[in-house]
N, C-alpha and C positions, 0 to 999 in steps of 0.2 A: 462459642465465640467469646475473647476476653474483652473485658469493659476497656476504656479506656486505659492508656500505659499511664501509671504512676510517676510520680517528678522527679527527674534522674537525678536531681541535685539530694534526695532522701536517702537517710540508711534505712534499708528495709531487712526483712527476712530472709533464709532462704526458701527457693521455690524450686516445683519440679514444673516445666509445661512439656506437653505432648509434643514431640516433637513438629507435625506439621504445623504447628503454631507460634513455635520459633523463628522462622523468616519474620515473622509480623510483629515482632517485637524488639526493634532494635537495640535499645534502653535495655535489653537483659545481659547481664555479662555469667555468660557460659562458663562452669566450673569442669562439669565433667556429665555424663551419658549414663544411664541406665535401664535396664531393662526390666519390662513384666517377666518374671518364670512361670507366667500359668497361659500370657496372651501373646505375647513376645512385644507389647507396643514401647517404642522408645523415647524417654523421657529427658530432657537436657536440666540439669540441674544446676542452681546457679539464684545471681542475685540483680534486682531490679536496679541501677543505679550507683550506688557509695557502696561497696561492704562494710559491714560492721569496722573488723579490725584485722588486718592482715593474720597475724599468728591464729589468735580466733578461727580465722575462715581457713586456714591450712588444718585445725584440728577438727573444726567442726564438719570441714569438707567429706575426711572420711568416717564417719560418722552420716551424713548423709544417706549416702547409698542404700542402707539398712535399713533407716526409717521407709523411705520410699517403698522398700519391694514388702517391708510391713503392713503401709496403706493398701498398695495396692491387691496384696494378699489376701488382705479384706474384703477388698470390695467381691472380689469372686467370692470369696466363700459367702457372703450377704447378696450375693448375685446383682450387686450395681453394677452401672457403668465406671469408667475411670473419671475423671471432672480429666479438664483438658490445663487445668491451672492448679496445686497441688503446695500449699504452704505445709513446712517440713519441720517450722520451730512452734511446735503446738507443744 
């Protein structure tokens, strides 16, 4: 379960959340969808509020995608679970 939603008037990060946890978060503005290659769970990737900077977030977007199925790669190979919330500017 995610803590409270963060204040939409902030620039924040980008994030992955699991998708059925996306309805519950209105405040998130949806970039694009991905997927686990090892579980198939689907992630909506995207940012909390303000984006950063429009060009920024068009290059950073794809660039995205990779990081995520990175994390997520991990976690099976370290045999975690996936977290249901997934910051992606580490």
């Amino acid at each position: 379960m995610l803590a409270n939603q963060p204040n939409t008037n902030a620039v924040t990060n980008a994030i992955a959340i699991y998708d059925r946890d996306l309805l519950k978060n209105s405040a998130f503005q949806l970039e694009t969808f991905e997927l686990c290659t090892m579980c198939g769970a689907r992630f909506g990737i995207g940012y909390f509020g303000e984006s950063k900077d429009d060009v920024k977030v068009a290059e950073e977007i794809q660039e995205l995608p990779q990081r995520l199925i990175e994390i997520l790669a991990n976690d099976h190979l370290h045999e975690r679970q996936h977290k249901c919330l997934i910051e992606l500017d580490q």
